[in-house]
Structures are given as C-alpha cells and as structure tokens.
C-alpha positions in Angstrom: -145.7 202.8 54.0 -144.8 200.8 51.0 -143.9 197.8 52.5 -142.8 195.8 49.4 -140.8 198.8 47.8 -138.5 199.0 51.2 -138.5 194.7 51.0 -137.1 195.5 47.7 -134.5 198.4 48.3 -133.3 196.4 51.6 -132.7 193.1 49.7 -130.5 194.7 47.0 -128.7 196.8 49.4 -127.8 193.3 51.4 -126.9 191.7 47.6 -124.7 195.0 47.0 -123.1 194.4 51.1 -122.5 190.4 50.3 -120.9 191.7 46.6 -118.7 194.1 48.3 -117.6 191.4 51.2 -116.7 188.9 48.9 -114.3 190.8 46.5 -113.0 192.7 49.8 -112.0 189.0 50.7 -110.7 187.4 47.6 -108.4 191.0 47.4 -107.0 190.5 50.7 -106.4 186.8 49.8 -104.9 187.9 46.7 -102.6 190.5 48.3 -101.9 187.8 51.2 -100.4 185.4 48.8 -98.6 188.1 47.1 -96.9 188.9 50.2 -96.3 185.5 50.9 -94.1 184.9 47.7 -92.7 187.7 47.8 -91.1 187.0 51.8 -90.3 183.4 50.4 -88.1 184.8 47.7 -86.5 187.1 50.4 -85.7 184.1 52.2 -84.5 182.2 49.4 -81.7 184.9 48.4 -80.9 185.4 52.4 -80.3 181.3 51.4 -78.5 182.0 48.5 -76.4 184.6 50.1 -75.2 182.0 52.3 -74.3 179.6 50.2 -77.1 177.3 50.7 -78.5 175.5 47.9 -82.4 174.7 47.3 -83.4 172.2 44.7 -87.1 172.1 45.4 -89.1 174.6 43.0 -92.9 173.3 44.0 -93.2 175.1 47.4 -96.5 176.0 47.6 -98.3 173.8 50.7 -102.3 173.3 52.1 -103.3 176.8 54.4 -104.7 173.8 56.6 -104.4 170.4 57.3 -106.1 167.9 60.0 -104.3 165.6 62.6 -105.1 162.3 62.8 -105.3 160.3 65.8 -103.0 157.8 66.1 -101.6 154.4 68.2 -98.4 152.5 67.3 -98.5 148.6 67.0 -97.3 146.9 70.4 -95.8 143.4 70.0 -96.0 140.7 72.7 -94.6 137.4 73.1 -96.7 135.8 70.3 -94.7 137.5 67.8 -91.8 135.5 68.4 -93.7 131.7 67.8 -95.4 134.0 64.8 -91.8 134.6 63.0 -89.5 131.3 64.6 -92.1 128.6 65.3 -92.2 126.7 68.2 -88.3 125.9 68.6 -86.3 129.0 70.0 -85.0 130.1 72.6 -83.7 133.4 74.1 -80.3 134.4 74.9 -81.1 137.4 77.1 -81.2 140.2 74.2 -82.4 138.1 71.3 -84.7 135.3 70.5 -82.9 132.6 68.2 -83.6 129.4 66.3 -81.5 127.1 64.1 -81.0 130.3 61.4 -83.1 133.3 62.8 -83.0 135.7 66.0 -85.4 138.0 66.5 -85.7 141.2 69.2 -88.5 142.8 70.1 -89.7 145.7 72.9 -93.1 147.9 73.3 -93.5 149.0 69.3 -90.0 147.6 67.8 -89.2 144.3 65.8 -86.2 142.9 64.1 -86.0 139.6 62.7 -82.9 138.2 60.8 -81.5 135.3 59.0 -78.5 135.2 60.7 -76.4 135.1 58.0 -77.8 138.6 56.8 -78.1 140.5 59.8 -75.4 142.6 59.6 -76.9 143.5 56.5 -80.7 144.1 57.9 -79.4 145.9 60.7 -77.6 148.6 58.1 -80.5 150.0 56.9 -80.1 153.8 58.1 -76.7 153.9 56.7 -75.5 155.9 53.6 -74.9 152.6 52.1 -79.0 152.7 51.2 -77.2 155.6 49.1 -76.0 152.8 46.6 -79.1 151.2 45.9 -81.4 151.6 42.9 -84.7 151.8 42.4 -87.3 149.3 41.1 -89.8 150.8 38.6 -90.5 147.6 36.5 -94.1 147.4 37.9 -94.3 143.2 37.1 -91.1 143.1 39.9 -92.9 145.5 41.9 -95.9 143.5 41.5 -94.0 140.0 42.4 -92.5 141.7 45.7 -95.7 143.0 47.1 -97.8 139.4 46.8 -94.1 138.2 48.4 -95.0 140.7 51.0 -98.2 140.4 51.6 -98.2 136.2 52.1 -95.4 136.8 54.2 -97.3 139.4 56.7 -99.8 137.1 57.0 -98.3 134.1 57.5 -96.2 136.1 60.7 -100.1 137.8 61.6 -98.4 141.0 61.4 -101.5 143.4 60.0 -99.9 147.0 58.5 -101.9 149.0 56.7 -100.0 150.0 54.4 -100.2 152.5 51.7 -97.7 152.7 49.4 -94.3 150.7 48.8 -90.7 151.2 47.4 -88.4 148.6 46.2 -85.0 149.0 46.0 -82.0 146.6 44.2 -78.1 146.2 45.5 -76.6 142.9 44.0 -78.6 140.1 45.3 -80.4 142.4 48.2 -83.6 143.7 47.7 -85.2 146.0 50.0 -88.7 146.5 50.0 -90.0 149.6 52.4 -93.4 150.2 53.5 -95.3 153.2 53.9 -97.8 154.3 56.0 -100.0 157.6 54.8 -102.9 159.8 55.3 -104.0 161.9 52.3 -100.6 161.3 50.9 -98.7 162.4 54.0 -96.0 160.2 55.2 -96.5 159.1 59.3 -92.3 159.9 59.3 -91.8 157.5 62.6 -93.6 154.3 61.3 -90.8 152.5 59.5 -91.4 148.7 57.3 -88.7 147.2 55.9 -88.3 143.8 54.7 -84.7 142.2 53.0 -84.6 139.3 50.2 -81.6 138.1 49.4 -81.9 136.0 45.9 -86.4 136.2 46.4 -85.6 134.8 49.8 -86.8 136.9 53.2 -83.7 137.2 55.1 -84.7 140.0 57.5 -88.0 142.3 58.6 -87.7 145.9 60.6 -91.1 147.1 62.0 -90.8 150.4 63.9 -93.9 152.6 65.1 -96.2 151.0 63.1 -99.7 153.0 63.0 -103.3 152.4 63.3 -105.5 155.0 62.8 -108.3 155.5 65.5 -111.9 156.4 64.8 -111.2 159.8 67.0 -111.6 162.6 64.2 -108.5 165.0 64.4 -108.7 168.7 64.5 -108.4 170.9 61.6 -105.1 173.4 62.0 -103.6 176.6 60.1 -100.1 175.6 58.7 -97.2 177.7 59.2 -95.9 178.8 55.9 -92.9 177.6 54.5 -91.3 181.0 54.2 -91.1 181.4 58.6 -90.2 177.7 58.1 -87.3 178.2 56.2 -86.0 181.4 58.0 -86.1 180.1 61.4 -83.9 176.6 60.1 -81.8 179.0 58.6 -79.2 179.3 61.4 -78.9 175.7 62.0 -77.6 175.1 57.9 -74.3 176.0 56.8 -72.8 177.2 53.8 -72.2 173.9 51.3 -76.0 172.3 52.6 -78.3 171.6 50.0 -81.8 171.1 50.9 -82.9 168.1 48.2 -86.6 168.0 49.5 -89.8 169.5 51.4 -92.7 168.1 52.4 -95.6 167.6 54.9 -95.5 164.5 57.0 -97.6 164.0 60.3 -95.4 163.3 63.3 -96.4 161.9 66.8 -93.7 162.2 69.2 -91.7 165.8 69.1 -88.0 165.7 69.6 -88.1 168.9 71.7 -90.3 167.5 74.6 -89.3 166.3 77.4 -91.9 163.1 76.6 -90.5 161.4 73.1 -91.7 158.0 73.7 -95.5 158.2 73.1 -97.1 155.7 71.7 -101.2 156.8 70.9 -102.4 160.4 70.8 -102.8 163.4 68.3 -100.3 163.0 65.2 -99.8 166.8 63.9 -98.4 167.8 60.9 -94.7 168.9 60.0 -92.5 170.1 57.3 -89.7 166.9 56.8 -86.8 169.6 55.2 -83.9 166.7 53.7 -80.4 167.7 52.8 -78.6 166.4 49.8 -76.6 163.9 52.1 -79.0 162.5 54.1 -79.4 165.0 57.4 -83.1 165.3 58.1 -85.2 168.4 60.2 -88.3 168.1 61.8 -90.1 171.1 62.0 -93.8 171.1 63.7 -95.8 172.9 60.8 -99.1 174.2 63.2 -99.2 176.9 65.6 -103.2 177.4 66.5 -106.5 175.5 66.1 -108.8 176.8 63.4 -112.4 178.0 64.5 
C-alpha cells in the first residue's frame, strides 16, 4: 500500500472536515444573533405597544460572565473609638460624642455630625434628584485625597474603584464604588457628606472584599427573555432610563437575604426614569 499517499489524502480530508466545522459554526452563530435581534425588537414593540418607554439603544451584553466570590466588611466595636475617639458614650441605639453619633450592626455604619444627620440619613431619597454632578477633575481630584486621608485616619480599608461627586448648595456627596471588570457590586454602598470641605457624615453598607476563590464562568440570559418576563410588572407611563450588568450577592426572592460571604452572580440592574429599580438574576446554568 502506499502508505504516504493515504497519510496525504487522510490529512486533507481532516483539513476539508475542520473547514466545514468551522464555517458550519460561525453560520449558526451568525443566524443565532440574528434571531436574537430580531426577538429583542419583537419585545421592544410589545413595549411600545404598551406604552412603555426605552431610552437605552446599546443593548448588546457578554454571552458569559464569571461570579466572583465575595465577603462583606463586618464592623466591631473598634470602629466606634476609630470615628469618635476615646470620649463617647452609647445611648442604647447610637454611639455619641460632644457633636457625632454613630450606629453600627454586622456590615452597616452611619456616622453623623449631628447637626447634619438628617441630611446624611436622606440619601435614598429623590432629593439626590436635585443634585449635580462634579466633572471638574481638579474638584474631583481634591475630594478623593479628602477621602482617602479620611479612611485612613478611621482604618476603614475599601477598595474602591471608581467615585462620583455630586454638588447641592454647600453639601457635597461623594459616593464610592466597588467593581469587578466594570460591573457594579449593587449592595455595597460608600457615601461620605462635606458640608463647606468639612466631613459631616459617612454611610458604609455591604462593603466587599474579594476572596482568592476563582468564581465560575456562567451563560447570561439575554436581554430580550429579560425584558419580556419584567414586562408584566411595568405599566403604561414607565420609562426604563438604564441597563446594565451588576453582580449581586443576596437574592430578594429567597428565603435567606442576609448573606454576608459566598458566590456574587451577575444580574441585569433595569432603572426607571424616576428612580424604581429591578433586580433580575442574569444566569441560568454553568458553562462546561
């Protein structure tokens, strides 16, 4: 037999196989994603039929994305010398000095001025509405060293990513994010008040530490089956003003809410015009 002949017809016969696999594949991803836009504009007119209003126009998101393992920032009593010093006392709810109080449980901590705190304590009302936003990036710049001397003068360590600053009269608001390849951990929440360039009040909520644990790689739902199933809970008059992935530890719709380490998966975050925000887990099976 001719033994290098056959090596040759058997090798171009694979080479032909691998050719014929691979633009079998990129057709079936190419007639995929067509049928993908073409159900999320069949959602977006059942939306439009209903009066339903969606400003987003970039709604194309990963095929996958991996959880990251997570545990929120626990606070003990030495927080409470850390932000009042040595002379306080506690009234049975708050901690309080001359000017400050302070509260704190398991992964929550709110410090005031006292003079401010009904002020620092409004900070999830529409009010925030009213603010403007900082982009003169020599203020920005002045605020975060502010911050930063601040955090480590009360030993509070937050990795933090990114930041927002935010103007109303003499209050500036400074919020802190935590993220993970640009996604937004939604429950871990940094604020900190001035009030004329003076710290008047700090929020930390669910604050996040990454563990060394790699997460696990996940399909994400597409946005089209997101959309139609949050459908029936909109009415006519809502206006979705934004979508987006964040990762999400605790899940409204279990019976246990009050985690505070394990696997953070990703969502869709879908935010109406005034405010109204839906949490919708984004994965539904592990990837081989």
């Amino acid at each position: 037999m001719d033994w290098p002949k056959i090596k040759t017809i058997l090798i171009i016969v694979l080479v032909l196989t691998n050719l014929m696999l691979g633009y079998t594949y990129i057709r079936e991803q190419q007639r995929f994603e067509v049928e993908r836009e073409n159900n999320l504009d069949d959602v977006l007119q059942l939306y439009e039929v209903k009066g339903i209003g969606v400003i987003p126009q970039k709604l194309k998101f990963p095929k996958s994305i991996k959880s990251v393992n997570i545990e929120y920032m626990t606070f003990d009593l030495s927080y409470v010398a850390s932000f009042l010093g040595s002379d306080y006392s506690f009234d049975g709810n708050f901690f309080v000095s001359e000017d400050h109080s302070l509260y704190l449980d398991d992964t929550h901590l709110l410090y005031a001025d006292k003079a401010h705190y009904n002020r620092v304590v409004q900070d999830e009302l529409p009010s925030l509405v009213q603010f403007d936003v900082v982009s003169d990036e020599t203020m920005r710049s002045n605020m975060k060293i502010e911050i930063d001397t601040f955090l480590e003068r009360v030993n509070y360590e937050l990795a933090y990513t990114d930041y927002e600053v935010l103007k109303l009269g003499e209050y500036t608001l400074v919020k802190l994010y935590q993220k993970q390849d640009e996604m937004l951990f939604a429950e871990s929440k940094t604020l900190i008040w001035f009030y004329n360039d003076e710290i008047v009040g700090f929020r930390g909520e669910n604050d996040v530490k990454i563990t060394a644990t790699p997460g696990i790689k996940y399909d994400i739902i597409s946005v089209d089956r997101i959309l139609y199933g949050l459908l029936p809970k909109l009415k006519s008059g809502n206006v979705i003003k934004n979508i987006s992935l964040i990762y999400k530890l605790n899940d409204e719709s279990l019976l246990v809410s009050d985690l505070i380490l394990g696997e953070a998966l990703p969502y869709y975050q879908i935010t109406l015009s005034d405010g109204e925000k839906f949490h919708l887990r984004a994965v539904n099976e592990i990837m081989n």
